[in-house]
N, C-alpha and C positions, 0 to 999 in steps of 0.2 A: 456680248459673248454668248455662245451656247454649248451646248456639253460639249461637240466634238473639238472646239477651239480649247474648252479647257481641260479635257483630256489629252493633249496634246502636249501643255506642260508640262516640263520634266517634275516628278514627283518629288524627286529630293530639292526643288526650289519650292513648293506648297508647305514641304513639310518645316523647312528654313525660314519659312516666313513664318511659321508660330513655334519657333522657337525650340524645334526637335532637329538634333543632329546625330549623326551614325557613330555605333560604337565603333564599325567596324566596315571597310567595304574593300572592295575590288575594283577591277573592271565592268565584272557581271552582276556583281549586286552590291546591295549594302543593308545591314543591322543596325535596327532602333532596338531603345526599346519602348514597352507598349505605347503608343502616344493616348491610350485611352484610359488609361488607367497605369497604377504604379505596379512594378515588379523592378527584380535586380536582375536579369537574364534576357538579354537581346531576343525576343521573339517574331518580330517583326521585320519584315526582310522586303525591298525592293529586287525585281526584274527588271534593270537595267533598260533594257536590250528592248522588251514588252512595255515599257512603264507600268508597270502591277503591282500589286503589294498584297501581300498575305500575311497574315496573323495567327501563327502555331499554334498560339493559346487560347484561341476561339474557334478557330478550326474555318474563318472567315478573308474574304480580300477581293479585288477586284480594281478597276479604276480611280482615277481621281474624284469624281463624280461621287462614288461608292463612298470613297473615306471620307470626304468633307459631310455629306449626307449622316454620316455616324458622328464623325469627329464636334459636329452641329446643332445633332438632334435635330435636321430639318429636313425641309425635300427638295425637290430638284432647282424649283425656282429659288428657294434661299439660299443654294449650293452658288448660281450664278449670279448673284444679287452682291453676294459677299465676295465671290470672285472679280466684278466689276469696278469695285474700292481697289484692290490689289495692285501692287504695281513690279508684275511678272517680268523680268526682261526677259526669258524664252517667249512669251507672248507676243511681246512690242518687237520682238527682232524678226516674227514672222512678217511684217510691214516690209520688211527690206525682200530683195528675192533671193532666193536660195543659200538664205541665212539662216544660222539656227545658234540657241545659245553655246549648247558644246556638241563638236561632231565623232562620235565614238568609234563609227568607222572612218577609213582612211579615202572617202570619197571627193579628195582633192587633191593639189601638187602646188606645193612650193616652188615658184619661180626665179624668184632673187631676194638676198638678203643683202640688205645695204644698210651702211651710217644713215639717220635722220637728216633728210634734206626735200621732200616734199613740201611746199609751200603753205599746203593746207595742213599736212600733220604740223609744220612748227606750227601753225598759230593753233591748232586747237592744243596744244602743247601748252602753249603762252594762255591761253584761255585758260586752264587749269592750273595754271602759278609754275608749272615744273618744266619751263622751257629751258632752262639750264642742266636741265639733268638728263641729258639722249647718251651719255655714254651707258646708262645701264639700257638702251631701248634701240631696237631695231626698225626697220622699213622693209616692212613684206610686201611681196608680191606673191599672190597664190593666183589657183585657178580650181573654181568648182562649181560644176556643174556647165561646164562649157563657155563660164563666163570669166573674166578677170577682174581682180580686188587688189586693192592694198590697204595697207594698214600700220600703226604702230606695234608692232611686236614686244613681249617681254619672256621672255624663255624661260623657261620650267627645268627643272632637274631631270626629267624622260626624255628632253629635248622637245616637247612641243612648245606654242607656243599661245600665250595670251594675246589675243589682235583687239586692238581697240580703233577708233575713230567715230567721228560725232555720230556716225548711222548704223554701227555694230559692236556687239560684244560675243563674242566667238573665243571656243581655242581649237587650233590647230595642231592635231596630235593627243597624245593622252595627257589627263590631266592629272596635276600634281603642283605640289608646293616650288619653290626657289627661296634656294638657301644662300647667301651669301658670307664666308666667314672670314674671319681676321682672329684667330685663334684667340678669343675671349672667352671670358667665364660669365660674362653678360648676354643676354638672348633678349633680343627686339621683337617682337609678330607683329606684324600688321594682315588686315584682313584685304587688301587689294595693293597693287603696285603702285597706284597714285598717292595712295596713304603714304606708300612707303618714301616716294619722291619726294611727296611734301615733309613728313619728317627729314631725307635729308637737306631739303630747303633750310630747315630751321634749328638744325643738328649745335650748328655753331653757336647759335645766339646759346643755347641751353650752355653751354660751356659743359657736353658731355663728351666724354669719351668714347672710342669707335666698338662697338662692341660688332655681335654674330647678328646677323637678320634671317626672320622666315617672314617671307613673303604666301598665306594660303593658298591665292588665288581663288578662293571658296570659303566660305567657314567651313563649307561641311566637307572638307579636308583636314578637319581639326584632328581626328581619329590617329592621322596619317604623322605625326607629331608626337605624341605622349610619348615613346622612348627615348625624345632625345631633350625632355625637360630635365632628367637627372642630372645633368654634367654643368648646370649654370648657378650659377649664388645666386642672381636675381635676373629676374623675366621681368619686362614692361609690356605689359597688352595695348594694342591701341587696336580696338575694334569698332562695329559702327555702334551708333545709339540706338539700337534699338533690339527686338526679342532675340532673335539669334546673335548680335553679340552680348545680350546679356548672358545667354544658357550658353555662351563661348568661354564668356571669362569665368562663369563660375565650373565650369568643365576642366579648365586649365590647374583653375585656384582649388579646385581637390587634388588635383594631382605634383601638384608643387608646393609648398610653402610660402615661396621664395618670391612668385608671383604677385606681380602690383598691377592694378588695374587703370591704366592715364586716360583713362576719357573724359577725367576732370579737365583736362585742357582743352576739350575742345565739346565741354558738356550742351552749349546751346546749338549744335549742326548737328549735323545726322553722322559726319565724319570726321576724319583731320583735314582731306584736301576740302570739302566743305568752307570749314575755317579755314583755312588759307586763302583759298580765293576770296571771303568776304573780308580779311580783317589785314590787316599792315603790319608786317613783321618787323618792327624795332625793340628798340630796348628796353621801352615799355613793356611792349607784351613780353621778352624774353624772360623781365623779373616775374612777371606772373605766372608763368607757364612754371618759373624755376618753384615758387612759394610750393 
């Protein structure tokens, strides 16, 4: 990798993988705070649109380059040494052609929305444990950049959409959370749709009851959330295992009481669909999962 490949990642995935996420954002931008030091007051602001980032409190900012280089105490070759361990999906989706992780403007068109019936979406479907669950998921057809794509779709509350399939992770349209309710006083989060599939894979064995779901589609959508923790008795987290869902749940766990953190179940993966695909859902695991 060399600087201009890794300035090329989106900044708020750099900043997510150690574990900093926005108090606050937009379209155009979004608020940290310091990630170099501690303060209570968002000073830190990405340029969306630029990937920049500027720091009010220092009066400093620049590229990705720039803040790893500080964020580091190193210099340009430790910046890409430590970026090479990384594992960026706006990076890996440059491999594909005229893919990107998320596209902010509207540099494409939706062609058809269909029920799941592509051959290669069900089985990587089936590959992921959650081949029984396409009633929550779509089959897009877009086109961008004068080429043609499809994908498994999962819709967003803006109406865009999250596309997956073995060679892309894209959304189309703006990006935002999906909420699903059932007029409960219980609140589900998961940090991606597959989570959320594979929970409801295993919903039953748990012997729980149906509560509300946020699906993030981001952690660092979390921001985009905190007004609507008040209205629940109890939240269950199921986020990944690692930095940003750590700084995720405990984001939440100040802001709620009410908040439990379930990554005890599925403590030795990186996720929940993780555990799913390696482990056999019977009633064994149900009693454990219930402990």
């Amino acid at each position: 990798m060399n600087c201009k490949q890794f300035n090329s990642i989106l900044l708020e995935e750099v900043l997510l993988s150690l574990g900093h996420l926005p108090t606050k954002q937009n379209e155009k931008e979004a608020w940290y705070l310091n990630p170099f030091g501690n303060e209570s007051q968002a000073s830190f602001k990405i340029n969306k649109s630029l990937n920049k980032w500027y720091l009010f409190s220092e009066g400093i900012g620049g590229n990705n380059t720039d803040f790893m280089k500080k964020y580091l105490n190193t210099s340009v070759n430790g910046v890409l040494i430590w970026a090479e361990n990384q594992n960026f999906s706006s990076f890996q989706n440059q491999n594909i052609p005229d893919q990107k992780f998320e596209n902010s403007s509207k540099n494409y068109e939706i062609l058809d929305v269909n029920e799941i019936q592509h051959p290669a979406l069900l089985e990587y479907l089936r590959e992921r444990k959650v081949g029984n669950q396409t009633q929550f998921l779509h089959e897009i057809y877009y086109r961008m950049n004068d080429k043609n794509y499809f994908g498994i779709g999962f819709k967003n509350d803006s109406g865009g959409y999250e596309i997956r399939n073995k060679y892309s992770k894209i959304c189309l349209g703006k990006k935002d959370i999906s909420t699903f309710k059932n007029d409960s006083k219980s609140l589900r989060i998961f940090e991606g749709f597959f989570d959320f599939l594979s929970f409801k894979n295993v919903e039953k064995f748990l012997e729980k009851e149906p509560s509300d779901y946020i699906i993030l589609n981001s952690v660092a959508m979390i921001s985009n959330i905190k007004k609507s923790l008040d209205q629940y008795e109890n939240i269950e987290l199921y986020f990944d295992n690692d930095i940003a869902g750590n700084r995720a749940v405990e984001m939440i766990k100040n802001e709620s009481k009410n908040a439990e953190d379930c990554r005890v179940l599925y403590s030795d993966f990186k996720d929940l669909n993780e555990w799913l695909i390696n482990k056999n859902v019977d009633s064994k695991v149900a009693y454990r999962l219930k402990r």
